[in-house]
mmCIF file as gemmi writes it, N, C-alpha and C atoms, coordinates in Angstrom:
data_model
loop_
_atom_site.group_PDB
_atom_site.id
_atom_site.type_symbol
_atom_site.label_atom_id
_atom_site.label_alt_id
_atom_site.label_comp_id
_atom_site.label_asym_id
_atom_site.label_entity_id
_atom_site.label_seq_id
_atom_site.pdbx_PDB_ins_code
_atom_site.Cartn_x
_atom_site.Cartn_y
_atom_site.Cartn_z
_atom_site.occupancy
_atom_site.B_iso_or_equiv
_atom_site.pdbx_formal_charge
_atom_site.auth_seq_id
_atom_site.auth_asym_id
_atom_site.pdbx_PDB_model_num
ATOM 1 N N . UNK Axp A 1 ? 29.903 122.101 -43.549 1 0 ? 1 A 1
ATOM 2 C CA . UNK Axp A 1 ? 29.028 123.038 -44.235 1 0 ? 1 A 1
ATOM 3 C C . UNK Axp A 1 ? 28.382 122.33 -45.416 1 0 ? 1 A 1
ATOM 4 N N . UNK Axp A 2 ? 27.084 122.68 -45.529 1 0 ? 2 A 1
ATOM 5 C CA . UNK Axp A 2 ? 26.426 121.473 -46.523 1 0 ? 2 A 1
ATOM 6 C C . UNK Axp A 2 ? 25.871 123.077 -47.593 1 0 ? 2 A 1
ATOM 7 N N . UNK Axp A 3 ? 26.365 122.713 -48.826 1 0 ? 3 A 1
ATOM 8 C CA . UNK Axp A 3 ? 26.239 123.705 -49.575 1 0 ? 3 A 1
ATOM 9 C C . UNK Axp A 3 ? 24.951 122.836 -50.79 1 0 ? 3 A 1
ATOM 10 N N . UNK Axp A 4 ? 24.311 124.556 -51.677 1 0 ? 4 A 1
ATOM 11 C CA . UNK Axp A 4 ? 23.503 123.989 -52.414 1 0 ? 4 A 1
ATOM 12 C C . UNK Axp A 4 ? 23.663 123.585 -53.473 1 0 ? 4 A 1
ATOM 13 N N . UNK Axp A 5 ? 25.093 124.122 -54.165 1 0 ? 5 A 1
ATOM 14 C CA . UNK Axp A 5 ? 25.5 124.306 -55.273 1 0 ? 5 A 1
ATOM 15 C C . UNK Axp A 5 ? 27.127 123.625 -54.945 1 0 ? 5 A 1
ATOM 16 N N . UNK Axp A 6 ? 27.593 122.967 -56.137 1 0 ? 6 A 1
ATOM 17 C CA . UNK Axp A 6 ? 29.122 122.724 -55.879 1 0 ? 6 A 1
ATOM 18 C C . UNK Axp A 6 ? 30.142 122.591 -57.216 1 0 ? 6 A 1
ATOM 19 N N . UNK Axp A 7 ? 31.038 123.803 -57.14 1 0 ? 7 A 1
ATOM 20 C CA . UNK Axp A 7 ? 31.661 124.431 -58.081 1 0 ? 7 A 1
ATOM 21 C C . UNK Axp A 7 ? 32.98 123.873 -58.027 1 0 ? 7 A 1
ATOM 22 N N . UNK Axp A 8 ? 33.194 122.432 -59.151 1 0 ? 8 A 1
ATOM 23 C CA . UNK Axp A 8 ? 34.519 122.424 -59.105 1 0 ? 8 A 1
ATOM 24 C C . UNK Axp A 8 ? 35.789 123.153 -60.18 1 0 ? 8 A 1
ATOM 25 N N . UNK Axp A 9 ? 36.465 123.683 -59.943 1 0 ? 9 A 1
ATOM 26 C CA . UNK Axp A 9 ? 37.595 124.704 -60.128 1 0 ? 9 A 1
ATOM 27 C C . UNK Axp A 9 ? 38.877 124.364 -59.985 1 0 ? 9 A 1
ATOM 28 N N . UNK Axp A 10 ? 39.114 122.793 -59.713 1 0 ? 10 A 1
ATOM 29 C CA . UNK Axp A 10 ? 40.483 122.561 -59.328 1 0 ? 10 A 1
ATOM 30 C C . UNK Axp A 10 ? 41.044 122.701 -60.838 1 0 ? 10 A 1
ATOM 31 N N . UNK Axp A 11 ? 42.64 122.765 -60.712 1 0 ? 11 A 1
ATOM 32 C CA . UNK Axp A 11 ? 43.512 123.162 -61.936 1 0 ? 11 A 1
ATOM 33 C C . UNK Axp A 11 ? 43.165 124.584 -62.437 1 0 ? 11 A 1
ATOM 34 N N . UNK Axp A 12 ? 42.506 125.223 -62.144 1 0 ? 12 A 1
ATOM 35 C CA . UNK Axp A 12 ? 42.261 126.216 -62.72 1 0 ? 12 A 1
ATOM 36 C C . UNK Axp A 12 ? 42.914 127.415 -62.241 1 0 ? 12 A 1
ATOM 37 N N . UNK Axp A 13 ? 43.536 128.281 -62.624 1 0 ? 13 A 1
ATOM 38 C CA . UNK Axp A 13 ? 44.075 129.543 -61.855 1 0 ? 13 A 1
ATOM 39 C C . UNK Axp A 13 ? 43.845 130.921 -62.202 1 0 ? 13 A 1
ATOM 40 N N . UNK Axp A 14 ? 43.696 131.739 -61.125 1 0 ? 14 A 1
ATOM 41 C CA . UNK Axp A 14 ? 43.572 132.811 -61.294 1 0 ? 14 A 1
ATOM 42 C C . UNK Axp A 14 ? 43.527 133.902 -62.307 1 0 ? 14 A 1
ATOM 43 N N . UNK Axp A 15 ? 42.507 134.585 -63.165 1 0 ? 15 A 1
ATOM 44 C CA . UNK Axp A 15 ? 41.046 134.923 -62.333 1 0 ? 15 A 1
ATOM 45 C C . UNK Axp A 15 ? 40.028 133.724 -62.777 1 0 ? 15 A 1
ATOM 46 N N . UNK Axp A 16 ? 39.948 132.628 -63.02 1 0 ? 16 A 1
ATOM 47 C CA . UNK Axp A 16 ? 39.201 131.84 -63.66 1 0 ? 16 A 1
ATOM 48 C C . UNK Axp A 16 ? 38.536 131.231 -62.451 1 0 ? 16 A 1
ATOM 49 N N . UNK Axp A 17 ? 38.784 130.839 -61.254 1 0 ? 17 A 1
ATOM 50 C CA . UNK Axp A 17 ? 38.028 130.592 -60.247 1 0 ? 17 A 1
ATOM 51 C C . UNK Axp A 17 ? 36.792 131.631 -59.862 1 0 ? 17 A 1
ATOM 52 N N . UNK Axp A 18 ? 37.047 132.889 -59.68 1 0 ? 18 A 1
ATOM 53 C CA . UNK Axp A 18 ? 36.682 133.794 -59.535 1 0 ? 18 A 1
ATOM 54 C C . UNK Axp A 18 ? 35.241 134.142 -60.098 1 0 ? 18 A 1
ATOM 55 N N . UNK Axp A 19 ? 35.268 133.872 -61.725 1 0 ? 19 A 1
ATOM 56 C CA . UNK Axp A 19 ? 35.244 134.453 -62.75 1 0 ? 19 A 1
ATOM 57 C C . UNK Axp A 19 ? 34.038 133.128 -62.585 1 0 ? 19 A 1
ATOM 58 N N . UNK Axp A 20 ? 34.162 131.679 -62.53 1 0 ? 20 A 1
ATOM 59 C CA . UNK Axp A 20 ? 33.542 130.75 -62.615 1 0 ? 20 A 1
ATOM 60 C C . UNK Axp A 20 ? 32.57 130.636 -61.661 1 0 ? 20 A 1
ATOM 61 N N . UNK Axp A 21 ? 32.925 131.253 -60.462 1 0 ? 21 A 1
ATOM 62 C CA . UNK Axp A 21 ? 31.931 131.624 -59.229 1 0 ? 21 A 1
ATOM 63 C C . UNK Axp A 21 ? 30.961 132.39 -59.642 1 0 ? 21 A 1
ATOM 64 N N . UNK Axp A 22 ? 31.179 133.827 -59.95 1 0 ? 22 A 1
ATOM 65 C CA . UNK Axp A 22 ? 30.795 134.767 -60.137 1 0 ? 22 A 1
ATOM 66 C C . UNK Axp A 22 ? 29.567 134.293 -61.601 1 0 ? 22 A 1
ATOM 67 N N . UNK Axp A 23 ? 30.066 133.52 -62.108 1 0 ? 23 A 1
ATOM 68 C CA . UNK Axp A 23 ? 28.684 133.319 -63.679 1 0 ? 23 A 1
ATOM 69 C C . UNK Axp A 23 ? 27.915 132.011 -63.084 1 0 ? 23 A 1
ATOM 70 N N . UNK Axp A 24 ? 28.568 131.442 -61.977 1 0 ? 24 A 1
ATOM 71 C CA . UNK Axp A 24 ? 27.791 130.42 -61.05 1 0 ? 24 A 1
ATOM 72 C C . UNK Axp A 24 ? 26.541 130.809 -59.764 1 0 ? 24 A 1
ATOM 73 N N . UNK Axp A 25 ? 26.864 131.963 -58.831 1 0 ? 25 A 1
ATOM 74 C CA . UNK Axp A 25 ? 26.384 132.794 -58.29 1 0 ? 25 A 1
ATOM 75 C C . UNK Axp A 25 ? 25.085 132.95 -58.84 1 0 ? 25 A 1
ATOM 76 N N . UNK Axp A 26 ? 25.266 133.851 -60.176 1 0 ? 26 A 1
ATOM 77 C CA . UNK Axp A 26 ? 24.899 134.636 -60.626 1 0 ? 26 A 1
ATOM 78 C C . UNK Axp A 26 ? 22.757 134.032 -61.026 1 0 ? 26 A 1
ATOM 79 N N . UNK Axp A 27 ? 23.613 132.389 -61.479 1 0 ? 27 A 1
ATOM 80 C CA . UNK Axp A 27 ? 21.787 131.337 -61.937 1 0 ? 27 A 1
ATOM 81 C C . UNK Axp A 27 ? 21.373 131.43 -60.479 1 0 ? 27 A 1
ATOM 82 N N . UNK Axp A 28 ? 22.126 131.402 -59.004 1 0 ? 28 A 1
ATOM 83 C CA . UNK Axp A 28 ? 21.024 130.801 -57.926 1 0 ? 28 A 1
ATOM 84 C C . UNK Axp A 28 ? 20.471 131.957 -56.977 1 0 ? 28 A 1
ATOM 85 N N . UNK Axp A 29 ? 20.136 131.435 -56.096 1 0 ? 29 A 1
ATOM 86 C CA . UNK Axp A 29 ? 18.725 132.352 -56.257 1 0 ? 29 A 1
ATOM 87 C C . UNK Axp A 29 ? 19.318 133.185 -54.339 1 0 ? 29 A 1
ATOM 88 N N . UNK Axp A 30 ? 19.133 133.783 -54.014 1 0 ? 30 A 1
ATOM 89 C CA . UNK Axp A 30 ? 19.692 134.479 -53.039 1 0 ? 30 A 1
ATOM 90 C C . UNK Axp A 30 ? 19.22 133.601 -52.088 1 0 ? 30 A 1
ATOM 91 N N . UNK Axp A 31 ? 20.585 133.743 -50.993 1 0 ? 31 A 1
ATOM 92 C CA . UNK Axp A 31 ? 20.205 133.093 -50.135 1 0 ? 31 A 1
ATOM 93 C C . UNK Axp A 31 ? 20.848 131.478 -50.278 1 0 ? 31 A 1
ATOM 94 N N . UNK Axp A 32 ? 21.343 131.088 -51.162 1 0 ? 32 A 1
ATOM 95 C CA . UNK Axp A 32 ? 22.019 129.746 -51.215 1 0 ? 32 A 1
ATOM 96 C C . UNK Axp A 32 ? 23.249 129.608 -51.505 1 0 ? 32 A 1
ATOM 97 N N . UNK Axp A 33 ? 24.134 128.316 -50.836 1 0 ? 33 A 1
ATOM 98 C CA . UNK Axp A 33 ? 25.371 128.584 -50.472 1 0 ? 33 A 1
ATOM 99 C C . UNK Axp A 33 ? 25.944 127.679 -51.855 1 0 ? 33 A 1
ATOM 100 N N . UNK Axp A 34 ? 27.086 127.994 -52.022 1 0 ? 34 A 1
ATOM 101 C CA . UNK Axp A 34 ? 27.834 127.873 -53.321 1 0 ? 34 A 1
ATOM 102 C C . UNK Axp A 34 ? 29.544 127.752 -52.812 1 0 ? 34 A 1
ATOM 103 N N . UNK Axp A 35 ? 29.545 126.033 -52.799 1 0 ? 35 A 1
ATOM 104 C CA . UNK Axp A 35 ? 31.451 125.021 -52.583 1 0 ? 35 A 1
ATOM 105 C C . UNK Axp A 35 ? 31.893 125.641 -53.639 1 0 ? 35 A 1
ATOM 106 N N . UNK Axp A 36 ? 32.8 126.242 -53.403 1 0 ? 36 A 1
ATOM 107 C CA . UNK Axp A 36 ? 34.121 126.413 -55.11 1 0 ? 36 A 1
ATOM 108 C C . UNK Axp A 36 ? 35.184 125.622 -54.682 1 0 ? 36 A 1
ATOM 109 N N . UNK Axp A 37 ? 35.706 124.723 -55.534 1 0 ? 37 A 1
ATOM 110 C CA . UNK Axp A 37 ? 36.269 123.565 -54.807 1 0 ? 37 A 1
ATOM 111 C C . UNK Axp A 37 ? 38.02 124.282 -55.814 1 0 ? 37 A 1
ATOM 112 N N . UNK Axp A 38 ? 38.75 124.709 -55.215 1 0 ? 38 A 1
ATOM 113 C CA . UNK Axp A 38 ? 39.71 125.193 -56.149 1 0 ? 38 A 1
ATOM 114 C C . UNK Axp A 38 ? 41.064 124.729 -55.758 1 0 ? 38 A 1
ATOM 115 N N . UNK Axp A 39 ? 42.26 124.84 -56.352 1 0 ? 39 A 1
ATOM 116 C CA . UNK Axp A 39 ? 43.166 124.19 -56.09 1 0 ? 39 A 1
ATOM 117 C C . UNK Axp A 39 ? 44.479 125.753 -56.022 1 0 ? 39 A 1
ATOM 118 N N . UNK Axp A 40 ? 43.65 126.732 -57.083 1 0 ? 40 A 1
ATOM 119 C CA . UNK Axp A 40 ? 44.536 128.264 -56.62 1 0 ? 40 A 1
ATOM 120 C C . UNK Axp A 40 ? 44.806 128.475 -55.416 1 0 ? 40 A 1
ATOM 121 N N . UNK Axp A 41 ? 45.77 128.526 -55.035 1 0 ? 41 A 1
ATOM 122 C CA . UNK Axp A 41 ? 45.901 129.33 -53.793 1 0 ? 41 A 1
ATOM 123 C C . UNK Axp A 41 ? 45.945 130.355 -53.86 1 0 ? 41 A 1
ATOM 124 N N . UNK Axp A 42 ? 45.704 131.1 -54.52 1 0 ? 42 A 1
ATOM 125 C CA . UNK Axp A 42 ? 45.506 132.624 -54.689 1 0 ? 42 A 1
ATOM 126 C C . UNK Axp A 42 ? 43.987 132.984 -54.461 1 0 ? 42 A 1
ATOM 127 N N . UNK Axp A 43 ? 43.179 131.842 -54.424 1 0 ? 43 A 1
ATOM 128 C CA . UNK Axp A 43 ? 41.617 131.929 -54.181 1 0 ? 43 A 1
ATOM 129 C C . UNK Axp A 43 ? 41.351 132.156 -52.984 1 0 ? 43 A 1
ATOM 130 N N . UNK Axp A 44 ? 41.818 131.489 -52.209 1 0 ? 44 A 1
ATOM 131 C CA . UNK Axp A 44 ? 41.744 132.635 -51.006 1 0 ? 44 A 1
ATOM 132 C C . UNK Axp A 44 ? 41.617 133.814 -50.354 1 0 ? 44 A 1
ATOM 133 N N . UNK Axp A 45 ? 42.219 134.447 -51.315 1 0 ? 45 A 1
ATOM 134 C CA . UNK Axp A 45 ? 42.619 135.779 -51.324 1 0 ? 45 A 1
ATOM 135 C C . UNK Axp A 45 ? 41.185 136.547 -52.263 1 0 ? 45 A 1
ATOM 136 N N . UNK Axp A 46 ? 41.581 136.049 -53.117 1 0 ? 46 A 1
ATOM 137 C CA . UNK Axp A 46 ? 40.693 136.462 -54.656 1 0 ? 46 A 1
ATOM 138 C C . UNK Axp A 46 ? 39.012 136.435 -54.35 1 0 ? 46 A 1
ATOM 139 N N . UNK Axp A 47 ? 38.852 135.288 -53.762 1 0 ? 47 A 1
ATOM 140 C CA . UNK Axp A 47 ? 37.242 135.222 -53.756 1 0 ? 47 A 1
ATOM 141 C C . UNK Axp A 47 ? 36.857 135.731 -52.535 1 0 ? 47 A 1
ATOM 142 N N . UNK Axp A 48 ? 37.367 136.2 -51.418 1 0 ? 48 A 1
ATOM 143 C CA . UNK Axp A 48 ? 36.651 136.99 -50.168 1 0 ? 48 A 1
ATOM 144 C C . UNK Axp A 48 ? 36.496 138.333 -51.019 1 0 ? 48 A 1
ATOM 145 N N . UNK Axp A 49 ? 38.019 138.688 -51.498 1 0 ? 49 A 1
ATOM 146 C CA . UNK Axp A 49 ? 37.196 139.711 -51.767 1 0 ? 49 A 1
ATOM 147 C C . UNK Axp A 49 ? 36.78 140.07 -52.771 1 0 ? 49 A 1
ATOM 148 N N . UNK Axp A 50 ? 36.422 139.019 -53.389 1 0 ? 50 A 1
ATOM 149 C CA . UNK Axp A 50 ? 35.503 139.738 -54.711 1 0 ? 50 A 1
ATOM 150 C C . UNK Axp A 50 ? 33.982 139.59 -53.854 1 0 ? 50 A 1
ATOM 151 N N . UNK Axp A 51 ? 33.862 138.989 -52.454 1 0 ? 51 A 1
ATOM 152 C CA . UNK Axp A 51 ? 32.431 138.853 -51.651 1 0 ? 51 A 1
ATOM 153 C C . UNK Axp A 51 ? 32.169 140.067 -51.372 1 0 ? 51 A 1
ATOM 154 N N . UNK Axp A 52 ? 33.538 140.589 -50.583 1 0 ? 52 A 1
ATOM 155 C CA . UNK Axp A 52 ? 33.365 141.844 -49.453 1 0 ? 52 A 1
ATOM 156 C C . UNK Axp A 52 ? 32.801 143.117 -50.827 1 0 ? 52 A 1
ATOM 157 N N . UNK Axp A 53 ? 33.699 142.975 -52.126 1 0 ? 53 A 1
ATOM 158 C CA . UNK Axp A 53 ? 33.167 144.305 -53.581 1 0 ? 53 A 1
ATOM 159 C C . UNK Axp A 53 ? 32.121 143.98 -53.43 1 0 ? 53 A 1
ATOM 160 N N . UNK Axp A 54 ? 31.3 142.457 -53.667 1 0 ? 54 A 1
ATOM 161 C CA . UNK Axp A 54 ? 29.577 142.464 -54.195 1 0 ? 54 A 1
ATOM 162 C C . UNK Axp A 54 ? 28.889 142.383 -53.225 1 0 ? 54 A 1
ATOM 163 N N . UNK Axp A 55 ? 29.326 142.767 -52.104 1 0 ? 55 A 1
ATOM 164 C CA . UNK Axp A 55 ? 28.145 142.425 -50.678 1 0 ? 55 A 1
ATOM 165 C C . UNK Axp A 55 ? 27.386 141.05 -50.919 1 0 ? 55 A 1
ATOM 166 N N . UNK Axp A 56 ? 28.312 140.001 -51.123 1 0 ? 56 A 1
ATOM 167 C CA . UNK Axp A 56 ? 27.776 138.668 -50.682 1 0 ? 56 A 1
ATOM 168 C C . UNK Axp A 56 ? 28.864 137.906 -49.769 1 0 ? 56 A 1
ATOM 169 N N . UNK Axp A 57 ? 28.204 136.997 -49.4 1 0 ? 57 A 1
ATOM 170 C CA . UNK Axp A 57 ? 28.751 136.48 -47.639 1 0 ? 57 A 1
ATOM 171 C C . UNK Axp A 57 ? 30.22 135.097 -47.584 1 0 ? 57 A 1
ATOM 172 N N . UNK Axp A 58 ? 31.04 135.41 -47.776 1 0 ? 58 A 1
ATOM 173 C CA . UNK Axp A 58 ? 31.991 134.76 -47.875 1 0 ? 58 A 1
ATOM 174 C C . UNK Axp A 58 ? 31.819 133.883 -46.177 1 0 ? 58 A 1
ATOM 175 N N . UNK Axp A 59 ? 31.46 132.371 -46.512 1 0 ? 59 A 1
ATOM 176 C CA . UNK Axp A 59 ? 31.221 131.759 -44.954 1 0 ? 59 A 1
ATOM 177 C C . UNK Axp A 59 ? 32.424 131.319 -44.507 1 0 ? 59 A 1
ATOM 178 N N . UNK Axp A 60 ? 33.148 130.185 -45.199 1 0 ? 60 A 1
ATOM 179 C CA . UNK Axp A 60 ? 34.225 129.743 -44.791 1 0 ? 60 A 1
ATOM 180 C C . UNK Axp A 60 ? 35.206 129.024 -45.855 1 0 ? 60 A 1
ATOM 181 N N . UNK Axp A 61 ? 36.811 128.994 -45.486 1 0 ? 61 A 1
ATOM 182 C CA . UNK Axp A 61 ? 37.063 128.827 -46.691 1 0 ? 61 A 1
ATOM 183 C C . UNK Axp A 61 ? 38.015 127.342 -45.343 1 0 ? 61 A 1
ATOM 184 N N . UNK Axp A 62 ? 37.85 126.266 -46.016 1 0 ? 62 A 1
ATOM 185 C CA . UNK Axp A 62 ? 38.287 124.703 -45.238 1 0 ? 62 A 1
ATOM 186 C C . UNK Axp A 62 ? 39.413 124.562 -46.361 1 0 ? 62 A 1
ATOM 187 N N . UNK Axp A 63 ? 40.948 124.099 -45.634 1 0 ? 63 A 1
ATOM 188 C CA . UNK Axp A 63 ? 41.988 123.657 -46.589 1 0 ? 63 A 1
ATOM 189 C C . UNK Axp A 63 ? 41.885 122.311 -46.368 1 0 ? 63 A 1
ATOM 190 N N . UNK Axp A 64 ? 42.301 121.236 -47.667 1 0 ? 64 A 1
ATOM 191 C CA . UNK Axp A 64 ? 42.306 120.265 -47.481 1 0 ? 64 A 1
ATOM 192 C C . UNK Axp A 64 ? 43.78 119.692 -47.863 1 0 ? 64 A 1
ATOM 193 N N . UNK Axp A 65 ? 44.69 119.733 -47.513 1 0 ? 65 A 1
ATOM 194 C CA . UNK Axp A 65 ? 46.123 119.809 -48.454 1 0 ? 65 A 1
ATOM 195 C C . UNK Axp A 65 ? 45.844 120.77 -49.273 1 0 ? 65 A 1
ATOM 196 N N . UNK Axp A 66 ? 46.262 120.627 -50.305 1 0 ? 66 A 1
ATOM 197 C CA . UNK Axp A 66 ? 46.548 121.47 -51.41 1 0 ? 66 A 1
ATOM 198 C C . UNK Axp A 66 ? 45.093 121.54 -52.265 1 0 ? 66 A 1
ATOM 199 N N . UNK Axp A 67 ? 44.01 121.41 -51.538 1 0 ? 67 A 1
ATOM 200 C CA . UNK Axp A 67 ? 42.82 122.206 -51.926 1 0 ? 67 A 1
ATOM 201 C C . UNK Axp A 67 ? 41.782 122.81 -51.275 1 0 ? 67 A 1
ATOM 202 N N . UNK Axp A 68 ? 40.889 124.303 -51.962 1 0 ? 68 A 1
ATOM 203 C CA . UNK Axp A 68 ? 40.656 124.466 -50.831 1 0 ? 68 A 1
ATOM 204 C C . UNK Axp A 68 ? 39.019 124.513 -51.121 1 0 ? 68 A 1
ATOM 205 N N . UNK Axp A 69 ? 38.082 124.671 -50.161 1 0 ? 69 A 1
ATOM 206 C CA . UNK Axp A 69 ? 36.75 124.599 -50.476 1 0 ? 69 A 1
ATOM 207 C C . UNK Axp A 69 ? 36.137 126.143 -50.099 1 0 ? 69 A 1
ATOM 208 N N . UNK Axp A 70 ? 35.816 127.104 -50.547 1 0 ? 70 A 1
ATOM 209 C CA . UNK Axp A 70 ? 35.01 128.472 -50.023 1 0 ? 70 A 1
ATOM 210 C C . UNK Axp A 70 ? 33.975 128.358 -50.644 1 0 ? 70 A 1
ATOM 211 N N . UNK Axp A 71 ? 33.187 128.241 -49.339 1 0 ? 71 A 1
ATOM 212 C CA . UNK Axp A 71 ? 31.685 128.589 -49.405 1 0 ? 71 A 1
ATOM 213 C C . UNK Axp A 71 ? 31.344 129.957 -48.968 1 0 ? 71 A 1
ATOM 214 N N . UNK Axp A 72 ? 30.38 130.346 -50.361 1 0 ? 72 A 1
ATOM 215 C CA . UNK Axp A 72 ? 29.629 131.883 -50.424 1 0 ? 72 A 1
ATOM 216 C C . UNK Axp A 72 ? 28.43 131.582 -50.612 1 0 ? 72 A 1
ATOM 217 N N . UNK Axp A 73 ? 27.888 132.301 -49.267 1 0 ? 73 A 1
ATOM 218 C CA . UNK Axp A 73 ? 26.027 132.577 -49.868 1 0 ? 73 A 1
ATOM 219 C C . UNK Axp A 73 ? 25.759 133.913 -50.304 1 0 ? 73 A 1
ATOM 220 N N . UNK Axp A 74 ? 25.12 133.503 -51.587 1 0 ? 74 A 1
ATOM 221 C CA . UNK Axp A 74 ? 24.686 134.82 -52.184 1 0 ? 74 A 1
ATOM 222 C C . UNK Axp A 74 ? 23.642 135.356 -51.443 1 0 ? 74 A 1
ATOM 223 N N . UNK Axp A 75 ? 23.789 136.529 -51.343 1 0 ? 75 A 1
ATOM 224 C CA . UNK Axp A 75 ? 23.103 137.711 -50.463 1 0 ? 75 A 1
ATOM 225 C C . UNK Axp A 75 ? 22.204 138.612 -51.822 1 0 ? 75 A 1
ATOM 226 N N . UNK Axp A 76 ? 22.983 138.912 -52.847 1 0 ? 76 A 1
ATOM 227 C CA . UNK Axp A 76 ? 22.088 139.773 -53.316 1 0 ? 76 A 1
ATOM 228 C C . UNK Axp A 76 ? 22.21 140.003 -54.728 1 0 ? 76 A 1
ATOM 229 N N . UNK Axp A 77 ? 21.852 140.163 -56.01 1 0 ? 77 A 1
ATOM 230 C CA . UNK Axp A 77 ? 22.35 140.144 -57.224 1 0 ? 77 A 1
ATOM 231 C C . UNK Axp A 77 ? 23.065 141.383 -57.64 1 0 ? 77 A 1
ATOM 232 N N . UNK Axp A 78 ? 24.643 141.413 -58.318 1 0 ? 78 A 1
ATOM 233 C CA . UNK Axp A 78 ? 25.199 142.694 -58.74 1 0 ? 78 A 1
ATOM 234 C C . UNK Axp A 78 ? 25.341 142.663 -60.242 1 0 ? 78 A 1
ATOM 235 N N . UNK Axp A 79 ? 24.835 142.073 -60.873 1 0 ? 79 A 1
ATOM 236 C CA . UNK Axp A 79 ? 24.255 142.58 -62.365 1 0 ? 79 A 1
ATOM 237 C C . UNK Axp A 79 ? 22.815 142.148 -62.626 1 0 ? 79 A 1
């Protein structure tokens, strides 16, 4: 998956991945995909569904060992 934007987040834990997406999202422009490169494993969890609350498109989330990459294309602005 070749993303437009790439959000690294490793060391960081929960809600701060989230939270870093979400004010990252927020500059690009609909329609472009956004790596959160995180090392939470709780992000998994955390960032689908903070997609599925804002109706934007959670594509795929790739483990790499102990990190993981979820790519979201923003679909639509919620502030």
């Amino acid at each position: 998956m070749q993303a437009d934007v790439v959000l690294d987040a490793g060391g960081l834990v929960c809600p701060l991945p989230a939270v870093k997406m979400a004010m990252r999202l927020e500059k690009m422009e609909i329609g472009e995909v956004l790596e959160v490169i995180t090392t939470d494993e709780i992000s998994k969890v955390d960032l689908p569904l903070w997609c599925r609350q804002t109706g934007n498109e959670l594509i795929e989330i790739v483990e790499d060992g102990a990190t993981f990459h979820i790519f979201v294309r923003k679909l639509k602005k919620w502030w």
